[in-house]
GUMARSE-687632 format. One record per residue (C-alpha): residue in three letters; x negated, y negated, z. Coordinates in steps of 0.2 Angstrom, whole numbers, plus 5000, padded with zeros to 4 digits. Layout:
N
ALAXYZ...
***
This chain:
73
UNK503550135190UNK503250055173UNK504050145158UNK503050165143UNK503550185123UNK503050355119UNK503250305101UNK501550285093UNK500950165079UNK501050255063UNK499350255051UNK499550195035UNK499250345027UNK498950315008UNK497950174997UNK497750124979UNK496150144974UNK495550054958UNK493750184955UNK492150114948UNK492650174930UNK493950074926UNK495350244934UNK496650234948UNK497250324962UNK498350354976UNK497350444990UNK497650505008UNK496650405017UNK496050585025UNK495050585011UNK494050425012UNK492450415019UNK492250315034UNK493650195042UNK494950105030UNK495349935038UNK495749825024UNK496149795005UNK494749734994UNK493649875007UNK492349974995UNK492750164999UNK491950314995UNK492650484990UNK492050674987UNK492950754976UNK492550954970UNK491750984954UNK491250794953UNK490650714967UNK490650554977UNK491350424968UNK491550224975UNK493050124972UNK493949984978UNK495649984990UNK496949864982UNK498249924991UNK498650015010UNK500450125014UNK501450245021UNK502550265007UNK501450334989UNK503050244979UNK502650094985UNK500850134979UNK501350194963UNK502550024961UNK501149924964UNK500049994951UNK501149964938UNK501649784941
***
């Protein structure tokens, strides 16, 4: 019998996002519309008392520090 990793790949599970006005932000990638699969993607999100807003992905991770150090450099 052939024995199989029960480990699973783990998502990435946060992304820079640079929005349309200029503002960043790290957000779980829950909270994207559609599928992320790529840096440069357009993304949408709906946040309350605001709306949908479009941005752009300029980082992917599972680690929001490493998000957060990539902003600043």
């Amino acid at each position: 019998m052939p024995c199989h990793s029960k480990r699973q790949k783990k998502e990435k599970a946060h992304a820079l996002v640079e929005f349309d006005d200029g503002t960043w932000s790290v957000i779980n990638t829950k909270k994207l519309e559609g599928s992320l699969m790529d840096k440069g993607q357009k993304v949408f999100v709906t946040w309350p008392n605001i709306g949908r807003i479009s941005g752009v992905v300029w980082a992917i991770s599972n680690l929001i520090t490493r998000l957060s150090d990539a902003h600043t450099k």
